[in-house]
Every structure is written in C-alpha cells, then in structure tokens.
N, C-alpha and C positions, 0 to 999 in steps of 0.2 A: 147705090154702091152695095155690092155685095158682102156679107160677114166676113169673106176670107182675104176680103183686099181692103179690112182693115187694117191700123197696127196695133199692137196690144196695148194699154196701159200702161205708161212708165210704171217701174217696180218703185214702189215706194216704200216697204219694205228693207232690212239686211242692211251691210255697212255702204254709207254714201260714197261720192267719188273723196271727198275730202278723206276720209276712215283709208281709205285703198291705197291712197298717197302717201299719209302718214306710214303706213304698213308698207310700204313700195321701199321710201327712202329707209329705214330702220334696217329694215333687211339688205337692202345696198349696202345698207352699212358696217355691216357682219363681215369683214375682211376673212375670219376662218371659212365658212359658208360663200361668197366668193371665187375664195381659193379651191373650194372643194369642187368646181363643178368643173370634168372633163371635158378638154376643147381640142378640138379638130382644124388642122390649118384648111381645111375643105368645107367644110357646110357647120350649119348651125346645131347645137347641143341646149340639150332643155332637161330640168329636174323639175317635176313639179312637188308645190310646197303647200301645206295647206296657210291657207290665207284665212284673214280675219271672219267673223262671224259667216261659215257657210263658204266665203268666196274659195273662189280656184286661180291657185297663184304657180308662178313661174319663175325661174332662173334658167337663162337663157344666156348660151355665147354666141357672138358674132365675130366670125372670122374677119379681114381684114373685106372689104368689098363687095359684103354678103349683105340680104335685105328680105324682107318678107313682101314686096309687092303690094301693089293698091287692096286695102281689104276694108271688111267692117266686123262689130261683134253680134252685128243681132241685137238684141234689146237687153244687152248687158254693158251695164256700166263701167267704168275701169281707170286706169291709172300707170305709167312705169316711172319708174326711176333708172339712171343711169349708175354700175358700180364701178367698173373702170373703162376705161378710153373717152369716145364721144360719138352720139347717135344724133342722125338727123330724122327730124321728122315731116312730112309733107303730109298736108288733108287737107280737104276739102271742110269748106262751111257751111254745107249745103246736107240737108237730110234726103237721103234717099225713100223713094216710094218702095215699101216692103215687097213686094212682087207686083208683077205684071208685065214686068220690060224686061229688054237683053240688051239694051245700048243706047245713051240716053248725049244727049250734045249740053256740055256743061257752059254756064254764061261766066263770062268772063269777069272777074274779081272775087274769085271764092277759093284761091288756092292759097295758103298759109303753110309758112317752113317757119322749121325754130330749132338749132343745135344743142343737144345737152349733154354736157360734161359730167363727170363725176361726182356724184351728189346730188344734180338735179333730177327733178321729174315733173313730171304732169297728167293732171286728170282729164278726163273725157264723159262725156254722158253715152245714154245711147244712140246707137245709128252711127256713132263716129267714123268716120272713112278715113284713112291714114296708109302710107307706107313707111316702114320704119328702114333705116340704112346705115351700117359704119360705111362712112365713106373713106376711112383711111387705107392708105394703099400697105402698111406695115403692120397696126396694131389690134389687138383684138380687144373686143369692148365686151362688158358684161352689163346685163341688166336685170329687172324684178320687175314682172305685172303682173297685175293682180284685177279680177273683174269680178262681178256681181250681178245678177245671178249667175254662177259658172256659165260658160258659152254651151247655150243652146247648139250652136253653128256660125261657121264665118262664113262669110260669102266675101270670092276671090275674083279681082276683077282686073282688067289690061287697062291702058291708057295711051291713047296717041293723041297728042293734040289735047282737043277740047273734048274728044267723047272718049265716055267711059264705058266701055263695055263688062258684063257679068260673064264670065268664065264657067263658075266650079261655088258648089256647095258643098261644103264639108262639115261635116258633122264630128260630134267629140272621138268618135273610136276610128278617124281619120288620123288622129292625132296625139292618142293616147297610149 
C-alpha cells in the first residue's frame, strides 16, 4: 500500500471528544449568545466561536427542514450540542477508507439515528459520517460544535439506498 492511501494517526494531542462536549453543552447553554445568533427562515447561519484548547467551534441556526447532508470531518474529532428546538442525527458505523473510491455499497446494519433536544449532545471521534437535520416543519433549532484539530476539510457525500457516493471536497476557505 502506498504512503498516500494511508490514514494519518489519530491526533492524540488538544482537547479530547469528552473536553468538546463539555464545551458544546456550556455554550448551548448561554441563552444570551444563543439569542445573539441571526437566523434566516431560509437556510442555515453560523458564528464561528473559538473553542477549547486550539479547537474550531460553531453556533449555528437551522431553519425549520434544513440539514447539512451525508458528510465527514476528516481526522478531526468533535462533538454538538443542541441549544433550542430538536436535531436529528443519522451516521453511519462504519469508517471510511481515506481516499481512493467515489462510491462504495454500504452492508446493511450500520446506520444509527438518535434525536437531541435542548441540552443534549454528543461526541464523535474521527472519520465520523453523519447528517445532521431539524426535522420540524415550524421551529428553528440552535446548536454548538466544536472539533479538533479544526477541520482540515469535509468531504460531502449523497445517499440512495445502501451506496454512498463521494460528491465535493471542501476545504476551510469554502466555508469560512
């Protein structure tokens, strides 16, 4: 196997997923900070905040049936919390191979949902695959992530079925 179709060494370094969480919910929990973040009945708003030791943190609104799509962080670790409404989240359990493919047929028992309310959250290691969603058809939901080492890049992928196809790399100044 070649050096470049390795994956890197988890960062074992910086604040762990537990630290991101801790720092996720805290900050949900700043109802001024919260309230301060302008929201759009149309698409999603984002402040970025700085996060605990180094990390790259976010406040983020979701309109009412808005979603970020099948994604991953790269080999950064992370965590959100939920500050108002309820987000669902969908991922997969399965780690994806770092490059080489564009469309890969997923085995069946590795998809996991979990709904979180106001107050909760959860962490993730790296590689995690997720799409995040307010499914409510009226309310707009607020949330905090926070990841470690800031994202390198996400890589953006579709879903039909069991296969998962790789879309779009994007990189930070995509998004910043």
């Amino acid at each position: 196997m070649s050096a470049s179709l390795l994956s890197p060494a988890p960062v074992t370094s910086g604040p762990g997923a537990a630290e991101l969480l801790d720092f996720a919910r805290r900050t949900a929990a700043d109802s001024d900070l919260v309230a301060s973040l302008p929201l759009d009945p149309e698409g999603r708003t984002w402040v970025r905040l700085d996060g605990p030791g180094g990390s790259e943190a976010w406040l983020i609104g979701w309109p009412p049936g808005t979603g970020t799509g099948w994604h991953d962080h790269a080999e950064s670790r992370g965590a959100f919390a939920t500050a108002r409404g309820r987000l669902t989240e969908h991922s997969l359990s399965v780690r994806l191979p770092a490059e080489g493919w564009r469309s890969l047929h997923l085995a069946s028992g590795l998809d996991r949902t979990r709904t979180l309310g106001a107050g909760e959250g959860r962490a993730f290691g790296e590689h995690h695959v997720h799409e995040v969603l307010n499914t409510s058809p009226t309310e707009h939901a607020v949330s905090v992530h926070a990841y470690y080492p800031p994202l390198p890049l996400i890589r953006r992928f579709s879903r039909s079925g069991a296969v998962l196809t790789l879309e779009q790399v994007e990189r930070p100044a995509d998004w910043q």
